[in-house]
C-alpha positions in Angstrom: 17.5 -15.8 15.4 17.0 -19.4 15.1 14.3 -21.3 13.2 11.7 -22.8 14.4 12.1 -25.5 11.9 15.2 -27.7 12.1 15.1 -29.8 8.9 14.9 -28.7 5.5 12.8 -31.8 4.3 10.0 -30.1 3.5 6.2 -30.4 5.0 6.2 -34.2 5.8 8.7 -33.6 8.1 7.4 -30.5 10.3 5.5 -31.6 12.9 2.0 -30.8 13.8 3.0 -28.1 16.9 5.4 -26.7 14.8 2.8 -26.1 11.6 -0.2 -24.4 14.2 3.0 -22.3 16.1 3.7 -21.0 12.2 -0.1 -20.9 11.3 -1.2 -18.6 14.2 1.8 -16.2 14.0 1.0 -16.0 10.5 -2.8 -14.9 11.0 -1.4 -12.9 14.3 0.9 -10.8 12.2 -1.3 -10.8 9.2 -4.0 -8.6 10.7 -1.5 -6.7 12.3 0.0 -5.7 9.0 -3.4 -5.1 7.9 -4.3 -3.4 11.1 -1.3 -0.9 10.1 -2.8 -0.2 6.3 -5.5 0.9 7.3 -4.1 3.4 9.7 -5.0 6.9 8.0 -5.7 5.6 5.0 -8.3 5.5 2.8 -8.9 1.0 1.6 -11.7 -1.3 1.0 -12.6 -4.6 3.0 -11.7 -7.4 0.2 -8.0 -5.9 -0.3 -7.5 -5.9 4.0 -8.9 -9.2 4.3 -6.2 -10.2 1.3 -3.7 -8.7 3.1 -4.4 -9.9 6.4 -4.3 -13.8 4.7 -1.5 -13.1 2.8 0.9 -14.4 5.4 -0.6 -17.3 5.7 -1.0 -18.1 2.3 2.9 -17.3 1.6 4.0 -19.5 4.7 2.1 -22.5 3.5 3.5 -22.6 -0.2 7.6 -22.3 1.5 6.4 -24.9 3.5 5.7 -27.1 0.9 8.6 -25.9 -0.8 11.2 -26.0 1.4 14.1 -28.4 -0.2 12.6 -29.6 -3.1 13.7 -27.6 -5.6 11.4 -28.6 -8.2 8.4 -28.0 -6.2 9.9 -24.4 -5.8 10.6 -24.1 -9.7 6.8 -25.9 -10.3 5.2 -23.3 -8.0 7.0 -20.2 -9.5 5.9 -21.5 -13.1 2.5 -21.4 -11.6 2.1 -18.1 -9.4 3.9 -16.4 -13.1 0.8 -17.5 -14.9 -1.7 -14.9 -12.3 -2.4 -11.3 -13.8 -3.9 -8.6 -11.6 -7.2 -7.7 -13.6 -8.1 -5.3 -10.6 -7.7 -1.7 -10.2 -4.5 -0.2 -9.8 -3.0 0.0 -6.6 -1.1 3.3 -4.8 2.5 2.3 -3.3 1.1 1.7 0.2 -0.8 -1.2 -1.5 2.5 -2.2 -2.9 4.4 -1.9 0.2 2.0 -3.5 2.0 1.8 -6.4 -0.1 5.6 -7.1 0.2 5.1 -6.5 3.7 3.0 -8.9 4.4 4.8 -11.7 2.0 8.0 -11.0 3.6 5.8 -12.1 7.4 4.9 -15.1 5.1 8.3 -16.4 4.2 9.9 -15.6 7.5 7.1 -17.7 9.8 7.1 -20.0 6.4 10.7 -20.7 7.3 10.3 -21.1 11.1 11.5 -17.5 11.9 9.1 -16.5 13.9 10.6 -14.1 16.3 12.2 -12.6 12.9 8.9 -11.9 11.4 7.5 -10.2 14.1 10.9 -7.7 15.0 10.7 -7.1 11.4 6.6 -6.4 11.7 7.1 -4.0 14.4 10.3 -2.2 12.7 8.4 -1.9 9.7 5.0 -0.8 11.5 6.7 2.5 13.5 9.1 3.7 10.6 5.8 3.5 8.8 3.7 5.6 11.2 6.4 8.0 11.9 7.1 8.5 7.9 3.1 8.7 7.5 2.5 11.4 10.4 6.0 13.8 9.1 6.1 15.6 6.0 8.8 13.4 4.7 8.4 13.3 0.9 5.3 15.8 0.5 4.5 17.7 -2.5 3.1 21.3 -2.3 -0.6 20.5 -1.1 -1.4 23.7 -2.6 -0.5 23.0 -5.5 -4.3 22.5 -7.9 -4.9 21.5 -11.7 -6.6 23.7 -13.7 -8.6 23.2 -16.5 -10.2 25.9 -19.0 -11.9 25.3 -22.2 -11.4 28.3 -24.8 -12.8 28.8 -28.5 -10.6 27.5 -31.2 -10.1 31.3 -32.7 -8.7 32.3 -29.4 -5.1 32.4 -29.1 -4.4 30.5 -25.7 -0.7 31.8 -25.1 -0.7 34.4 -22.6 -4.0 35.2 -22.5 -4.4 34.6 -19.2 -1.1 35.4 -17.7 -2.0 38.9 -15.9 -4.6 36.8 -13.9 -2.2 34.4 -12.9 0.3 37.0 -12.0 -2.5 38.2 -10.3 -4.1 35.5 -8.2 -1.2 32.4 -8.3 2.3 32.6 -6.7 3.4 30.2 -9.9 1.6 28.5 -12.6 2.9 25.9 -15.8 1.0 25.4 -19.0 0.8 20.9 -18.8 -1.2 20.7 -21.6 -3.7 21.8 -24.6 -6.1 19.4 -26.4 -8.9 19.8 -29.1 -12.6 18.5 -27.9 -15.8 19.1 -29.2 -14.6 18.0 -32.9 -11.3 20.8 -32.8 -13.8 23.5 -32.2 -12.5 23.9 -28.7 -9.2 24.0 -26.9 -8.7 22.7 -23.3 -6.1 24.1 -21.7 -4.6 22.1 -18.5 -2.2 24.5 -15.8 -0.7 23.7 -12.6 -1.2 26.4 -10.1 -0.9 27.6 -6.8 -3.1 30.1 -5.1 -2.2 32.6 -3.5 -5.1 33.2 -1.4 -7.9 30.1 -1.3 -10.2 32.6 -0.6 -9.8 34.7 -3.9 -10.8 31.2 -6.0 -14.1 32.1 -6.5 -13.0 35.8 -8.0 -10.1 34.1 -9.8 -12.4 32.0 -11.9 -15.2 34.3 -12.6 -12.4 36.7 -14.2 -11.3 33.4 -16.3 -15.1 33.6 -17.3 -15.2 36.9 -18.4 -12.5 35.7 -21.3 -13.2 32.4 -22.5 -16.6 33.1 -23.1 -18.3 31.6 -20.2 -17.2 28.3 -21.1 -16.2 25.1 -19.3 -13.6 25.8 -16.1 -12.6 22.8 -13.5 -10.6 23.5 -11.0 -9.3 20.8 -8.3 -6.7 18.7 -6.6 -3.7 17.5 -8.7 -3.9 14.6 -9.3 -0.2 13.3 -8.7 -1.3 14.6 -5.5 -4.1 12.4 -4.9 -4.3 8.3 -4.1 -6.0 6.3 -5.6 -7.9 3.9 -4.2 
């Protein structure tokens, strides 16, 4: 596909028809990408309005870039000296984010017809990967947490009820709280039945002395957000 931009002299040399024919495909295809985040899932306004004005932010520094090499060294120098201070991201922020950079440098460079094959490509793999269970984990899988006494012996003491309720469980981890005078004990399971939760931790109860019990999502199954 050819560029829309002949020369590679940089701004001064792009003419005014040829910077708005860039500009608009970058907003265009900027709230399309952002159009496509949001698309079952879960995201707050600041990062979609980032995203959507992402393209156009990228297309305007290549622009200025574009054969001058020193600009391009000047303006990596300075993009290395931002740090993300905000909360971390899942990997369809990530993927987003190079999504909508790549948009940036292909209308940046003049490739417009480039940017928005690629937009599209990217957009329906993206559904289609979103709406089939490529890459799940076990959804039933939960994370559970019980607090014992420290003059209980934690190993196996709860294994019949496991056998009992769970189709598989895995010890994760133990901790002291409450100054070493408690053990938390952190298991992965997977109920049987959703239905028998309620028994399953009332017969926990009955043998760590009615102390603290959590049970909920894993959370390497959960996104943040």
């Amino acid at each position: 596909m050819n560029s829309v931009l002949t020369t590679d002299a940089g701004l001064a040399s792009v003419t005014a028809l040829q910077f708005m024919e860039c500009t608009l495909a970058s907003i265009v295809l900027g709230v399309f990408c952002a159009i496509i985040y949001m698309y079952r899932n879960r995201y707050n306004k600041s990062f979609v309005v980032t995203l959507a004005l992402m393209p156009l932010i990228v297309q305007l520094v290549i622009m200025l870039v574009n054969g001058n090499l020193g600009a391009g060294v000047a303006v990596m120098g300075a993009f290395s000296l931002v740090r993300f201070r905000s909360i971390p991201g899942t990997a369809k922020d990530i993927g987003s984010i190079f999504c909508a950079m790549a948009v940036g440098l292909a209308t940046g460079m003049g490739y417009l017809a480039a940017a928005l094959v690629f937009l599209v490509c990217f957009s329906i793999v993206n559904v289609i990967l979103n709406m089939s269970k490529f890459g799940e984990r076990n959804q039933g899988e939960k994370q559970l947490k019980i607090t014992i006494p420290e003059n209980l012996d934690y190993m196996g003491i709860f294994d019949d009820l496991f056998e009992k309720y769970t189709k598989g469980y895995q010890l994760t981890q133990v901790r002291t709280t409450n100054m070493g005078s408690l053990f938390e004990l952190t298991y992965t399971i997977n109920l049987k039945s959703e239905q028998e939760e309620k028994q399953f931790i009332d017969d926990i109860r009955c043998r760590n002395g009615n102390l603290k019990i959590v049970c909920g999502l894993n959370p390497e199954n959960k996104e943040m957000i």
